[in-house]
C-alpha positions as CSV (number, residue, x, y, z in Angstrom):
1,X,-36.1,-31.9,5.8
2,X,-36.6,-31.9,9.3
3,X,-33.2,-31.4,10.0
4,X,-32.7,-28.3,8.0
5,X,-35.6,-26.5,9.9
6,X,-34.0,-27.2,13.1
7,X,-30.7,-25.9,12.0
8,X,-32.9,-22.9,10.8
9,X,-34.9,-22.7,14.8
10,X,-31.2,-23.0,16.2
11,X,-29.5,-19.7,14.2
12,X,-32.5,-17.9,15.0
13,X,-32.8,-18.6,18.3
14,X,-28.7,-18.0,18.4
15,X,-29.9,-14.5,16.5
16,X,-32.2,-13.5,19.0
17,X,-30.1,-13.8,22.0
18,X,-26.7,-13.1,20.8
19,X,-25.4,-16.6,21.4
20,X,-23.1,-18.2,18.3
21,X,-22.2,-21.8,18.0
22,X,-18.7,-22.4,18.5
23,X,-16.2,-22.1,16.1
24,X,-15.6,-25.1,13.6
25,X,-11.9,-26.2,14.4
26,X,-9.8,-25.2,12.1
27,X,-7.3,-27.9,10.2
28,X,-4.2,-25.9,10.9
29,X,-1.4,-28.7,10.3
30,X,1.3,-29.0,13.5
31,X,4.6,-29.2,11.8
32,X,6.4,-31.5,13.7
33,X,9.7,-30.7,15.8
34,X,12.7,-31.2,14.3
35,X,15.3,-33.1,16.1
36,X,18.8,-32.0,17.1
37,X,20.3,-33.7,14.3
38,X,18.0,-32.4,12.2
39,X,18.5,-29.3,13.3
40,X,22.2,-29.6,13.0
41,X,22.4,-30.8,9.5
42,X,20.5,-27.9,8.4
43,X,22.6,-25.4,10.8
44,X,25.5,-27.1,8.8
45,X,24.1,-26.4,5.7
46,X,23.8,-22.8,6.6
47,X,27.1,-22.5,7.4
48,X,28.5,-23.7,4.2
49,X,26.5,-21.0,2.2
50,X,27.9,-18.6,4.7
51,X,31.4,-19.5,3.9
52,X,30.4,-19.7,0.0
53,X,29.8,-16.4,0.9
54,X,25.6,-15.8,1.3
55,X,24.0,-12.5,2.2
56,X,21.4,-12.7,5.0
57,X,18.6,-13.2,2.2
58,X,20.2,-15.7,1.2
59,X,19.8,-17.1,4.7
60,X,16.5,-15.9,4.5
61,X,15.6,-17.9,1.6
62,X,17.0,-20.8,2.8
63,X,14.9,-20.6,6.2
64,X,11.8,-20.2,4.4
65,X,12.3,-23.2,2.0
66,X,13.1,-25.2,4.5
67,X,10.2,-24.1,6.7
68,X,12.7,-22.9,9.6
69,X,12.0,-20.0,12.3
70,X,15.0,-18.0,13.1
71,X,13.6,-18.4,16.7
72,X,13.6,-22.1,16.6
73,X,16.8,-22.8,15.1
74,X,18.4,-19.9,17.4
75,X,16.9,-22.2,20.5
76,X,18.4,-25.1,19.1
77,X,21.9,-23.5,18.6
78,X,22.4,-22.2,21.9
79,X,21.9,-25.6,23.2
80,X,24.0,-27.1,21.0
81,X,26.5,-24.3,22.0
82,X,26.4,-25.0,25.8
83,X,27.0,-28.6,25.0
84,X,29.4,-27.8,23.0
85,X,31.4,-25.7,25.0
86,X,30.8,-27.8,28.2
87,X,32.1,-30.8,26.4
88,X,35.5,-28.8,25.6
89,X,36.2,-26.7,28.6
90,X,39.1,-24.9,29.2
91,X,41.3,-28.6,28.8
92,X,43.8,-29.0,26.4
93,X,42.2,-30.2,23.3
94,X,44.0,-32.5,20.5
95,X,45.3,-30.2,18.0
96,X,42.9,-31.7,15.2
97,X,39.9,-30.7,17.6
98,X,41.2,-27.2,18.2
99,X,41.6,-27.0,14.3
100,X,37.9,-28.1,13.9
101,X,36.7,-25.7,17.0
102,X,38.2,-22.4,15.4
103,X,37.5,-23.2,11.9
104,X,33.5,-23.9,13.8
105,X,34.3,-20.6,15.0
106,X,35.6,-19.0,12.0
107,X,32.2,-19.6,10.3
108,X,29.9,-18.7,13.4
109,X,31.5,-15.7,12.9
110,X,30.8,-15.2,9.9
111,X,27.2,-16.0,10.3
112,X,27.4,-13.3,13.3
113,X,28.2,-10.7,11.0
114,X,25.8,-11.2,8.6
115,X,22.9,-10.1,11.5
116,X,20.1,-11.8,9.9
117,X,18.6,-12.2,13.0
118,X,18.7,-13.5,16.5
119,X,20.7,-17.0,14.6
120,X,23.3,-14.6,13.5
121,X,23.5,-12.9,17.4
122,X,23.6,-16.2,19.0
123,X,26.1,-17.6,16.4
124,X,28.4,-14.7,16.8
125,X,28.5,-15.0,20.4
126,X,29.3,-18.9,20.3
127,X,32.5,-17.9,17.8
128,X,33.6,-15.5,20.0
129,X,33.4,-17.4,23.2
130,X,35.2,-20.7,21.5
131,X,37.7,-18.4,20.0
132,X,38.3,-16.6,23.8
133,X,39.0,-20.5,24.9
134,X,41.3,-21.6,21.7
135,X,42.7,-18.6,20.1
136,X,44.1,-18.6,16.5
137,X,47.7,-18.4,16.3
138,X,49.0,-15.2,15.9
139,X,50.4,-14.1,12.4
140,X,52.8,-11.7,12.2
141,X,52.6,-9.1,9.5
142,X,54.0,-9.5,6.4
143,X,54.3,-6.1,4.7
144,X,50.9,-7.0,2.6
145,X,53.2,-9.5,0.8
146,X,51.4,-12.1,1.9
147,X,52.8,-15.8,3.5
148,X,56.2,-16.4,3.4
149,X,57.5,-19.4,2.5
150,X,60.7,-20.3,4.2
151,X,62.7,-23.1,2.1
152,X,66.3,-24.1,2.5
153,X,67.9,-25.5,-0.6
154,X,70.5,-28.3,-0.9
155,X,72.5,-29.4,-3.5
156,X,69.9,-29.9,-6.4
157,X,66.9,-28.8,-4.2
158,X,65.9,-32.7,-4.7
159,X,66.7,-34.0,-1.0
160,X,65.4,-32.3,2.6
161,X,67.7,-31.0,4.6
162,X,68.2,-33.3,6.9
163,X,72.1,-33.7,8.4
164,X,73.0,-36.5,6.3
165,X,71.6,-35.1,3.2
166,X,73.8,-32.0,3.8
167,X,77.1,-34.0,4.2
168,X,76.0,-35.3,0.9
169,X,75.1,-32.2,-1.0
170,X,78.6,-30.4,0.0
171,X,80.8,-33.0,-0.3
């Protein structure tokens, strides 16, 4: 009883002269960083939707279930980016890593051009830069017939043609 008049005496003393008790701290949960792989796998996961062929809500979506900031993961792709391309260089790569690095690129691109936000920017501008260093091959144009296959037949089409499956086939 006591105590509930001098909790009384305190807020109207605190009344009188304008003075409030501090704020109660508020339980506001920290959500713990995620780590680069973390980050990563999610990055990744992103990217396959893109190439399934998402819309930037459905990036949005996917960042809100997964309780990602664009910010955040943008921070986390431009480092992985530098590493990325510091790792590479301008050296001449093995031709499966090249393959992996402008396919990478393909899909940054992708995400790029979807411009859900500063991700898409800084994903576009990753793609570009590892496409400036490995560039795709070029294709020539086909006439809109699309790729042509270039086969030479042998005998009964069975063997390669190879110069001692040719003897064979004509003889």
């Amino acid at each position: 009883m006591l105590d509930k008049i001098w909790q009384f005496i305190k807020r109207l003393i605190q009344r009188l002269f304008g003075t409030s008790a501090p704020p109660a701290p508020q339980n506001i949960p920290v959500r713990p960083t995620l780590t680069d792989a973390e980050y990563e796998s999610k990055f990744m996961e992103i990217l396959e939707g893109v190439n399934a062929g998402w819309s930037r809500g459905d990036i949005a979506g996917f960042l809100i279930a997964k309780r990602l900031k664009d910010g955040e993961l943008a921070g986390w792709l431009r480092r992985f980016g530098t590493r990325l391309l510091e790792g590479e260089g301008d050296r001449a790569a093995a031709a499966d890593a090249v393959a992996s690095l402008q396919e990478l690129a393909r899909r940054l691109g992708l995400l790029g051009r979807i411009g859900s936000g500063e991700l898409s920017q800084v994903a576009g501008e990753i793609g570009r830069e590892i496409l400036r260093r490995f560039p795709l091959p070029v294709v020539e144009d086909d006439g809109g017939y699309g790729n042509v296959i270039e086969a030479v037949f042998v005998g009964d089409g069975l063997g390669f043609s190879g110069d001692e499956n040719r003897s064979g086939a004509e003889g």
